[in-house]
C-alpha positions as CSV (number, residue, x, y, z in Angstrom):
1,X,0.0,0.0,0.0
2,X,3.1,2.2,0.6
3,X,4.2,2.3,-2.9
4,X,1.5,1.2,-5.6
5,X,-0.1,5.2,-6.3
6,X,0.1,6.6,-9.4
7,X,0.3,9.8,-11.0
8,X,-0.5,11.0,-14.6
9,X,-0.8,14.9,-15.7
10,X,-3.8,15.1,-18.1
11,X,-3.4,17.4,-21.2
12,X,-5.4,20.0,-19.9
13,X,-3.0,20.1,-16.6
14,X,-4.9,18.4,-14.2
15,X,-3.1,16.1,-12.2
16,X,-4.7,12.3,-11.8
17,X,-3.2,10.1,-8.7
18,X,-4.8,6.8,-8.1
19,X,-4.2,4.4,-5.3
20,X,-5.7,0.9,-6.1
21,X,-7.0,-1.1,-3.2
22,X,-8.2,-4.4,-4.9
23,X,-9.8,-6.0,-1.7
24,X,-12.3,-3.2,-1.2
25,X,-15.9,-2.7,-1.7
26,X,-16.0,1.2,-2.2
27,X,-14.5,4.1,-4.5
28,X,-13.7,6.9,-3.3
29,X,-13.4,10.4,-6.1
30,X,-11.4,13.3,-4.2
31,X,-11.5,16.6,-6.4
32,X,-9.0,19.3,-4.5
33,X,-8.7,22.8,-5.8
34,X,-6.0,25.3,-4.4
35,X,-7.8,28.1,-3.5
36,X,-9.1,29.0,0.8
37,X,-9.8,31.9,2.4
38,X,-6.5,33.0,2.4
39,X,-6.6,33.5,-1.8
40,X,-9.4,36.2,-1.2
41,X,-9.7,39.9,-1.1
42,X,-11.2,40.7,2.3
43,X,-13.9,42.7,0.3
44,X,-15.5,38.6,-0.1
45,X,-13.8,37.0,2.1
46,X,-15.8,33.7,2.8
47,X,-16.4,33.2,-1.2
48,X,-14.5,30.2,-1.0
49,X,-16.2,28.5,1.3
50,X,-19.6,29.9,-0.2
51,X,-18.7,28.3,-3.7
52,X,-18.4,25.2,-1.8
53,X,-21.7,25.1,-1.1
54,X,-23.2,26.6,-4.3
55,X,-21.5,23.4,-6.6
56,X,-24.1,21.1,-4.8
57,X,-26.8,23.8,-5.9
58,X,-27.4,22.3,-9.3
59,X,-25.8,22.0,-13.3
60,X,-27.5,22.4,-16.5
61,X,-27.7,18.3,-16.5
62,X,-29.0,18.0,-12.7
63,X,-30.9,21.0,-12.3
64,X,-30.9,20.8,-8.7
65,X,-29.3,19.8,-5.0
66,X,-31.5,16.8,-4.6
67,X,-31.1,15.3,-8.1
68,X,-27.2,15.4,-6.9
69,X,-27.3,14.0,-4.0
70,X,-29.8,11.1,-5.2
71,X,-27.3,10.1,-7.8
72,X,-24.2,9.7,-5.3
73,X,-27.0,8.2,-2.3
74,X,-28.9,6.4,-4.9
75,X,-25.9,4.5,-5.6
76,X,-25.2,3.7,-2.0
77,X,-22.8,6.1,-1.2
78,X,-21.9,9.4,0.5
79,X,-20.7,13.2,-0.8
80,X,-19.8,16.0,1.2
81,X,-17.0,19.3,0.4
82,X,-14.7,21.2,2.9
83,X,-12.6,24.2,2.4
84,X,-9.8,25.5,4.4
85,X,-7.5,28.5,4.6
86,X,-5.6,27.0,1.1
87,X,-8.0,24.4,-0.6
88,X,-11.3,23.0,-1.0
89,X,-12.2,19.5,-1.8
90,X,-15.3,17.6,-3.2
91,X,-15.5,14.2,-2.4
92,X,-18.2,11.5,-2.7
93,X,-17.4,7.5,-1.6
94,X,-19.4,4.8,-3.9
95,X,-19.8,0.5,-4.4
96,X,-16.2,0.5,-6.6
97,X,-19.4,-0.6,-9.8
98,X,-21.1,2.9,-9.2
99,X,-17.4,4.7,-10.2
100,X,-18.7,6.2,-13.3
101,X,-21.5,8.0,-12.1
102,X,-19.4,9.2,-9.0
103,X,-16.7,11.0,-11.4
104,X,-19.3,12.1,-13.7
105,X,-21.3,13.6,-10.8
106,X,-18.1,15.4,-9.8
107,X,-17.0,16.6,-13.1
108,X,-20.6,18.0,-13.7
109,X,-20.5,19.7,-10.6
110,X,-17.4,21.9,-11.0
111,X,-17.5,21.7,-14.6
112,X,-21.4,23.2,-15.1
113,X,-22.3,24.3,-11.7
114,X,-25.4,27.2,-12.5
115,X,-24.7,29.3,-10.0
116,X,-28.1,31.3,-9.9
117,X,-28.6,34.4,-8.4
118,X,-31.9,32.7,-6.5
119,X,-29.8,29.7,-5.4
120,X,-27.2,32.1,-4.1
121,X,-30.2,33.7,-2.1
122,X,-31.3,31.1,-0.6
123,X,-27.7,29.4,0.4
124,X,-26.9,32.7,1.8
125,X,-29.5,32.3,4.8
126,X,-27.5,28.6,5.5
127,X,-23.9,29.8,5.6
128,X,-24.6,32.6,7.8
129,X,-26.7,30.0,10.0
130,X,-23.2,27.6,9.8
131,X,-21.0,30.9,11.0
132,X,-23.2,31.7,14.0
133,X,-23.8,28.4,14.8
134,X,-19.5,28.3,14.9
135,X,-19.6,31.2,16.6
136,X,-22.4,29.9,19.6
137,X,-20.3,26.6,20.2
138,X,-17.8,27.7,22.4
139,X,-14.6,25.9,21.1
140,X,-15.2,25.9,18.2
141,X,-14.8,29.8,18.5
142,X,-11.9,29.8,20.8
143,X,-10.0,28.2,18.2
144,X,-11.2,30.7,15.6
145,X,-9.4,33.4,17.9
146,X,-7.0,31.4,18.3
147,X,-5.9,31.6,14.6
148,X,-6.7,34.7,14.7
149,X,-4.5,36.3,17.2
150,X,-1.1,34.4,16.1
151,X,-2.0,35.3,12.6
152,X,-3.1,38.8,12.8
153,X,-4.9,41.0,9.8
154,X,-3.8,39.3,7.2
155,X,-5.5,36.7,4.7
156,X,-3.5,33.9,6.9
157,X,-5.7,35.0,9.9
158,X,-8.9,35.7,7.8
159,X,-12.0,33.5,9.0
160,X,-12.4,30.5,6.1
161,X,-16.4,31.2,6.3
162,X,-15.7,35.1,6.3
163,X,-18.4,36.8,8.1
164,X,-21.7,37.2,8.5
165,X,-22.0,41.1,7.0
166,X,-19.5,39.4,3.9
167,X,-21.7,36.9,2.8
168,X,-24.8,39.4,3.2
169,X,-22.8,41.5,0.3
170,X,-21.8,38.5,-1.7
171,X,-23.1,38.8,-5.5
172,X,-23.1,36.1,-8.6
173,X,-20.7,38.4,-10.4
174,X,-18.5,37.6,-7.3
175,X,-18.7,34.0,-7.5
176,X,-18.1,34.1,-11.4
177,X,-15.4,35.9,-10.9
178,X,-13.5,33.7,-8.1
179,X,-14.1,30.8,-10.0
180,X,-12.7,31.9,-13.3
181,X,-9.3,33.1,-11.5
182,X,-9.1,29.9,-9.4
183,X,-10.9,26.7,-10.8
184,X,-7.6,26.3,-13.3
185,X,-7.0,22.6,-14.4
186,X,-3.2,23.4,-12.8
187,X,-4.7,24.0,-9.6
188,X,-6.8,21.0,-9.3
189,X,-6.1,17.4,-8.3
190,X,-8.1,14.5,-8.6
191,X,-7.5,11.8,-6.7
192,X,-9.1,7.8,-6.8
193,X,-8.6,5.8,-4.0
194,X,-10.4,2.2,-4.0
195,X,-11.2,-0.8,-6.2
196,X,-10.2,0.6,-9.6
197,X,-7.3,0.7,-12.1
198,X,-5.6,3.8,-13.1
199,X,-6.0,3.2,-16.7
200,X,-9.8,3.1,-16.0
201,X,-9.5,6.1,-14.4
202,X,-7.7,8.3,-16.7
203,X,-10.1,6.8,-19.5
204,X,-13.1,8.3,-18.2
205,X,-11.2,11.5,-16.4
206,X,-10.0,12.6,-19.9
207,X,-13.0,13.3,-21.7
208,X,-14.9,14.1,-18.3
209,X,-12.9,17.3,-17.2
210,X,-11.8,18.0,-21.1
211,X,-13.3,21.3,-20.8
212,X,-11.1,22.5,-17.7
213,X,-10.0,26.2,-18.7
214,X,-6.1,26.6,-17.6
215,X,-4.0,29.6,-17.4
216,X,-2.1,32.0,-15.0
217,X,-3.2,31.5,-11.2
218,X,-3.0,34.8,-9.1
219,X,-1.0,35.2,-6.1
220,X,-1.1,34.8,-2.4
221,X,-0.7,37.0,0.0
222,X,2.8,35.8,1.6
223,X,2.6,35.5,5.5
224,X,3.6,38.1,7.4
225,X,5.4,37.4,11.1
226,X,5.5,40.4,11.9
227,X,1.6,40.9,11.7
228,X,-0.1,39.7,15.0
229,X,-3.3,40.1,16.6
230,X,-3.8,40.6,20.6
231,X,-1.7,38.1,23.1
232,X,-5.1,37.7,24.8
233,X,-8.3,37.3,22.9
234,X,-11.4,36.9,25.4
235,X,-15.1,36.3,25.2
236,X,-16.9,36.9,28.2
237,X,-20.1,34.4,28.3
238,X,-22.9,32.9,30.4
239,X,-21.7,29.9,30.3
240,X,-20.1,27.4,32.7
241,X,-17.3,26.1,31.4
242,X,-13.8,27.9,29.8
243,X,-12.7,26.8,26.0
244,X,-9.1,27.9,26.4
245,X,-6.8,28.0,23.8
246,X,-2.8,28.7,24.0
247,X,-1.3,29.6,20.2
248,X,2.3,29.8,19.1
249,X,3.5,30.8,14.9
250,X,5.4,28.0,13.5
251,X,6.7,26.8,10.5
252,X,4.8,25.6,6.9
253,X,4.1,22.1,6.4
254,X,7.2,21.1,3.9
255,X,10.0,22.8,7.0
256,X,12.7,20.3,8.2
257,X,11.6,20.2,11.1
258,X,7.8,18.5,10.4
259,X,9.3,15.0,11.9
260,X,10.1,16.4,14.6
261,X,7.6,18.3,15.9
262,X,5.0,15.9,15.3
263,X,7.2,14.2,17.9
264,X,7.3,16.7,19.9
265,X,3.9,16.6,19.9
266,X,3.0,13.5,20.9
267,X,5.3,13.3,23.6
268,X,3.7,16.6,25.1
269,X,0.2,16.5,24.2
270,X,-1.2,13.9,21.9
271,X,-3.2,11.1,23.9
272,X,-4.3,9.9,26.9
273,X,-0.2,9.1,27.9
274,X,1.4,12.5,27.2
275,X,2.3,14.7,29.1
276,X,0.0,17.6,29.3
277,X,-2.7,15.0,30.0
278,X,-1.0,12.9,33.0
279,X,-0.1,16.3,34.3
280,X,-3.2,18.7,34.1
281,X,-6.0,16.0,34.4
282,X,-4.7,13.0,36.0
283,X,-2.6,14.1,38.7
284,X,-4.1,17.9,39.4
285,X,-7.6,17.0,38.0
286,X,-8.0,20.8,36.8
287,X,-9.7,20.2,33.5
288,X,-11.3,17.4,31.8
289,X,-10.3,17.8,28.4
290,X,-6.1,19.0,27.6
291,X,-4.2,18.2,24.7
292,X,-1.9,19.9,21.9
293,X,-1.8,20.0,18.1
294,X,-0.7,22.0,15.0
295,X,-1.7,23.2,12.2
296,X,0.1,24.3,8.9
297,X,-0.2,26.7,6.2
298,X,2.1,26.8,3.0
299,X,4.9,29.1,4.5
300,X,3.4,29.4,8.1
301,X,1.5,27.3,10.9
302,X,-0.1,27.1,14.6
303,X,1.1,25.0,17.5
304,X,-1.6,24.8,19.8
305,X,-2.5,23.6,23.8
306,X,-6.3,23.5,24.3
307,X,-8.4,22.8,27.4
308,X,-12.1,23.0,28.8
309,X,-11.6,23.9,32.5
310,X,-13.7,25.7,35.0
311,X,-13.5,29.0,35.3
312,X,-11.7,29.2,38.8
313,X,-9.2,26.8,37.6
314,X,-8.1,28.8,34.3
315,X,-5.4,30.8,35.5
316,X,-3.9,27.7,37.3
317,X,-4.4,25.3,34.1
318,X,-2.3,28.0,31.7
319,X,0.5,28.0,34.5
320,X,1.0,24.3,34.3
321,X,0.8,23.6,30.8
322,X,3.5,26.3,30.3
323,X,5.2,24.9,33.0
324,X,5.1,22.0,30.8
325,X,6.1,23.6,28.0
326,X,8.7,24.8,29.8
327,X,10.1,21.1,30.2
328,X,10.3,20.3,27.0
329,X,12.7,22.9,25.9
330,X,14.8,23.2,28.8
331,X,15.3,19.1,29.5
332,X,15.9,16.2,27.7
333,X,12.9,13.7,26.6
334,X,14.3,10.1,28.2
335,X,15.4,7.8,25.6
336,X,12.0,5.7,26.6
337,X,9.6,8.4,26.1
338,X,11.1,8.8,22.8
339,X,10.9,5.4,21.6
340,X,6.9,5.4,22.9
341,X,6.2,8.6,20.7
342,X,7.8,7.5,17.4
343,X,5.6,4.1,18.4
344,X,2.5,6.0,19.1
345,X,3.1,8.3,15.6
346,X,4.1,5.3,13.3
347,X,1.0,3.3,14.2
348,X,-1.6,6.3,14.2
349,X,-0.2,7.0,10.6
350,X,-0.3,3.5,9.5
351,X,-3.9,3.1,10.7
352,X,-4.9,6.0,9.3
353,X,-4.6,4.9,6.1
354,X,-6.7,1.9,5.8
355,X,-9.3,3.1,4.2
356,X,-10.1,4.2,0.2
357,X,-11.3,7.4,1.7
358,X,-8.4,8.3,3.8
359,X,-5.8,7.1,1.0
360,X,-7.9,9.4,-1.6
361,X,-7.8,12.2,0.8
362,X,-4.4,12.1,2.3
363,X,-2.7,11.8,-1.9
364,X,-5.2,14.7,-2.9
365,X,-3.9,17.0,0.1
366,X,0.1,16.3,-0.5
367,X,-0.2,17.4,-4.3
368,X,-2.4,19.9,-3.6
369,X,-0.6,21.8,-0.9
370,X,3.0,20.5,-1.1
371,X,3.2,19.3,-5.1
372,X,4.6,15.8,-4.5
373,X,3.8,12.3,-2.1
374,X,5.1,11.2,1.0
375,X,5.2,7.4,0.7
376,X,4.7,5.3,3.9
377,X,8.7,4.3,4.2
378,X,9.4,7.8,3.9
379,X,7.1,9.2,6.7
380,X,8.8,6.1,8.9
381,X,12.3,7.0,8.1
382,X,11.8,10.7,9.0
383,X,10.1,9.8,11.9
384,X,12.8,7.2,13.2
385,X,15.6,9.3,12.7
386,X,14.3,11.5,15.5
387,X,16.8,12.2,18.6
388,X,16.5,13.5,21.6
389,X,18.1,16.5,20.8
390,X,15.7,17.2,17.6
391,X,12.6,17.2,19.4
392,X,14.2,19.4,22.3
393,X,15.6,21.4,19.5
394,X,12.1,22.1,18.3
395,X,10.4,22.5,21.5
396,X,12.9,26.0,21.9
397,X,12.2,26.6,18.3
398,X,7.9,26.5,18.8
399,X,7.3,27.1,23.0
400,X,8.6,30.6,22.7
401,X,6.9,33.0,25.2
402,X,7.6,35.9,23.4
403,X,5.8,34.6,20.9
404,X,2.8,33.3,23.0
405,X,-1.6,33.9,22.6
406,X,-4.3,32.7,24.2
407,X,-7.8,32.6,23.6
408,X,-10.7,32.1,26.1
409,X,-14.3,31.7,25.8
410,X,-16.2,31.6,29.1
411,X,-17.8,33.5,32.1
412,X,-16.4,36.7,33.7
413,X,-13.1,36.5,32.1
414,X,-10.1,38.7,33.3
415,X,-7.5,39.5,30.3
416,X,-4.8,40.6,33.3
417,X,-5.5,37.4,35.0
418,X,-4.7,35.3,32.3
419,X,-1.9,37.5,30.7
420,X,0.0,37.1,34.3
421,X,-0.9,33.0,34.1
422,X,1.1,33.1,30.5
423,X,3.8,34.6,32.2
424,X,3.4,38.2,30.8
């Protein structure tokens, strides 16, 4: 499974990878474009997202959302879309003898989407309803800030559903528009993970997404470091519990030092075993969920420690996991604890590929954000050759408290309090 992808470039530029998996029932069809919030102007920022939703609206062959969806459910399977700060994705999962009408659903979707003014209209109404229904779930928010203060004003830091006042203002013309400059056969990948041969493939995919237009792509905004947002970021509810979020800038996803941070990681905050978790909940009980993760960008990313705590235990919670924090950059991980994370990371990457879905997904997301695939042996060598002094090296590199936000949601909040628990 490590090695049996392939990869054609079709004519009209769009890239084809496939990843056979004889002994499975399903199909899975993964279309990625290269285009988030973070390719918009802020005048329509959100577009991105809101295209997302209009493709399902209806073509001139299936006039509507429901005939869509029939043809992919009909068929036994699923469809959904997502889009992120850098690219969206269509994707539907089908019985591997439904394959045909799964790629040609997708190809008539991006291909002859109508886009009406009316359909616009009426979507409208639902992605404002998905943005304050973001905005009323408590974490889910907190980690919008989060992004927000460690990015700053800039389209890195930008809101991937924009805002509700955006969308209100949103037009068709708009829409057109965005799609011309960004729905380029260069900047799309399609990716086929299941029971089917390339060949078979690339013989429908030709003549399906023939009529791809191709040409110059604009450019993106380049991250800015020096552009930040507050070091504290509150939201003062009636509610009873804190969604806390600590945020820290660190490298894109193609950097060195992407081994070893993911080490890091685990070792400090991924799972029921790591550190932040024995520490903060099982030995100080102060909040029942803790854990740490990252998140990348092209030429930027954000290393994160989240918890839901109670208010009176907030200040005390952000003490100890930057007390934690602390450890890992100023002492050495024991040779043991090492060998346990590069365990723990090797096996959650190898199960997380079993699957014609996850296989589809993770080939469509490496070509579409970093132009080329990771193979299996090649995650588990840079994983392996992992020291002790690489993942303290990169603990000093990310846990910098200079560079250090947080983000709360919750009741009665004090931005001094929790400034002085970050050490400021």
């Amino acid at each position: 499974m490590a090695a049996n992808w392939q990869l054609t470039t079709l004519p009209t530029g769009l890239r084809v990878v496939t990843t056979p998996l004889t002994q499975t029932q399903a199909v899975s069809v993964n279309l990625f474009v290269g285009v988030g919030s973070r390719s918009e102007p802020q005048r329509i920022n959100g577009i991105t997202h809101f295209i997302e939703h209009m493709i399902f609206k209806g073509t001139t062959r299936r006039p509507d959302a429901i005939i869509i969806a029939s043809e992919i459910e009909g068929a036994g399977g699923t469809l959904n879309a997502y889009t992120n700060k850098e690219f969206t994705c269509y994707w539907n999962i089908v019985p591997f003898d439904r394959f045909e009408t799964a790629l040609d659903v997708t190809a008539d979707m991006l291909l002859n989407s109508k886009m009406e003014q009316v359909e616009i209209d009426k979507e409208r109404t639902v992605v404002q309803q998905e943005l304050k229904h973001n905005h009323d779930s408590p974490g889910s928010w907190a980690g919008r800030l989060i992004g927000t203060a460690v990015y700053g004003a800039q389209p890195a830091g930008w809101d991937v559903g924009g805002s509700v006042e955006l969308v209100d203002a949103m037009q068709r013309p708009d829409f057109v528009s965005h799609i011309d400059e960004w729905y380029q056969a260069r900047n799309m990948v399609l990716s086929v993970a299941g029971n089917v041969t390339h060949e078979r493939v690339l013989e429908l995919a030709e003549p399906m997404f023939a009529a791809l237009k191709d040409g110059p792509l604009p450019d993106v905004e380049p991250y800015d470091p020096t552009t930040t947002g507050p070091r504290v970021e509150v939201d003062s509810r009636d509610i009873d519990q804190c969604s806390m979020y600590l945020g820290l800038p660190i490298f894109g996803r193609s950097d060195p030092d992407r081994f070893a941070i993911r080490v890091m990681n685990d070792i400090f905050g991924a799972g029921m075993s790591s550190r932040l978790f024995r520490e903060v909940r099982e030995r100080r009980g102060l909040a029942y969920s803790v854990s740490s993760g990252y998140g990348y960008l092209a030429d930027a990313g954000v290393f994160t420690i989240s918890a839901g705590v109670n208010r009176e235990k907030l200040a005390e919670t952000i003490s100890v996991c930057m007390e934690e924090a602390h450890k890992m950059a100023d002492e050495a991980t024991p040779d043991e604890e090492l060998r346990k994370a590069k365990d723990h990371t090797i096996g959650r990457f190898r199960l997380s590929l079993e699957t014609a879905f996850s296989l589809g997904q993770r080939h469509g997301e490496l070509l579409i954000s970093k132009g080329e695939i990771e193979d299996v042996d090649d995650f588990v060598a840079g994983i392996e050759a992992i020291t002790v002094a690489d993942v303290q090296r990169v603990a000093r590199r990310v846990l910098d408290d200079s560079k250090l936000h947080c983000s709360v949601v919750g009741p009665k909040l004090d931005e001094d309090e929790i400034a002085k628990a970050m050490g400021h």
